[in-house]
N, C-alpha and C positions, 0 to 999 in steps of 0.2 A: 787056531789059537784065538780067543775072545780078546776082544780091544782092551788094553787096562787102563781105566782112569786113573786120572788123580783125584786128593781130597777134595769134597765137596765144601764149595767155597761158600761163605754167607755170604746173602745176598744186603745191597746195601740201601739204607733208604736216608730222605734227610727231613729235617726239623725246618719248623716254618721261616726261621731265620736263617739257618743255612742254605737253605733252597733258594733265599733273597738273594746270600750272598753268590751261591752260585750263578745266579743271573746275569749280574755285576762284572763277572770276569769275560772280559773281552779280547786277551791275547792266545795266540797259540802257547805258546808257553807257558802260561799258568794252568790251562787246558789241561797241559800235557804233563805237566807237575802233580797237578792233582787228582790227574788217574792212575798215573800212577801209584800217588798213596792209596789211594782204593783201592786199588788190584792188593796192595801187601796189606792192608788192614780185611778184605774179603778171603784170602788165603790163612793168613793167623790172627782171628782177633785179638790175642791178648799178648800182642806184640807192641801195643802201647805200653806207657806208664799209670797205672792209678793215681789220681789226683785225690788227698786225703776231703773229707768231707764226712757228709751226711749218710748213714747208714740206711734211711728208708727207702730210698727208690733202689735204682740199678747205680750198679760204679761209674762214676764217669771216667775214661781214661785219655790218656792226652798221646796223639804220635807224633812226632818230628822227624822230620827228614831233612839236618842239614845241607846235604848235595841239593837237593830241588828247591828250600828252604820252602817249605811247604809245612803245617801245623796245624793238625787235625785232632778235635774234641768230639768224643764219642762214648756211648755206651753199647753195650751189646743185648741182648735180648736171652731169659731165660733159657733156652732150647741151644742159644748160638748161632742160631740158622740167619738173625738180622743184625748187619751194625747200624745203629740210628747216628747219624752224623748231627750235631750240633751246632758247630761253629768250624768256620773255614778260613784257614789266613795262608794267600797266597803272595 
């Protein structure tokens, strides 16, 4: 019997300011907060909320994860296949 995957998850990249803030975080637990939100924004991206705006670019969308209290601003990429991460509050 051939292995069966799961969905093919996008992959995630970040924006020159979230990658600062990614820096910045210094505990295991914000760490571990915030891969978490990646792992469920890389499985379903449009498991955020649309934040209303500007129609020319991509959507931006916003996730929250009360439990982790982790808040994740994103947009996703025509294809799906990238979430660009924008802003990070752990």
């Amino acid at each position: 019997m051939p292995p069966q995957y799961g969905p093919r998850r996008a992959r995630i990249a970040f924006s020159d300011s979230a990658a600062k803030q990614l820096e910045n975080l210094t505990s295991e637990a914000e760490i571990h907060a915030l891969d978490r939100a990646l792992v469920v924004l890389s499985v379903d991206p449009d498991v955020g909320e649309p934040i209303p705006g500007d129609t020319a670019g991509p959507q931006l969308r916003q996730y929250t994860d009360d439990v982790e209290r982790v808040r994740v601003l994103y947009f996703v990429t025509a294809l799906r296949t990238v979430v660009v991460v924008a802003y990070i509050e752990v």
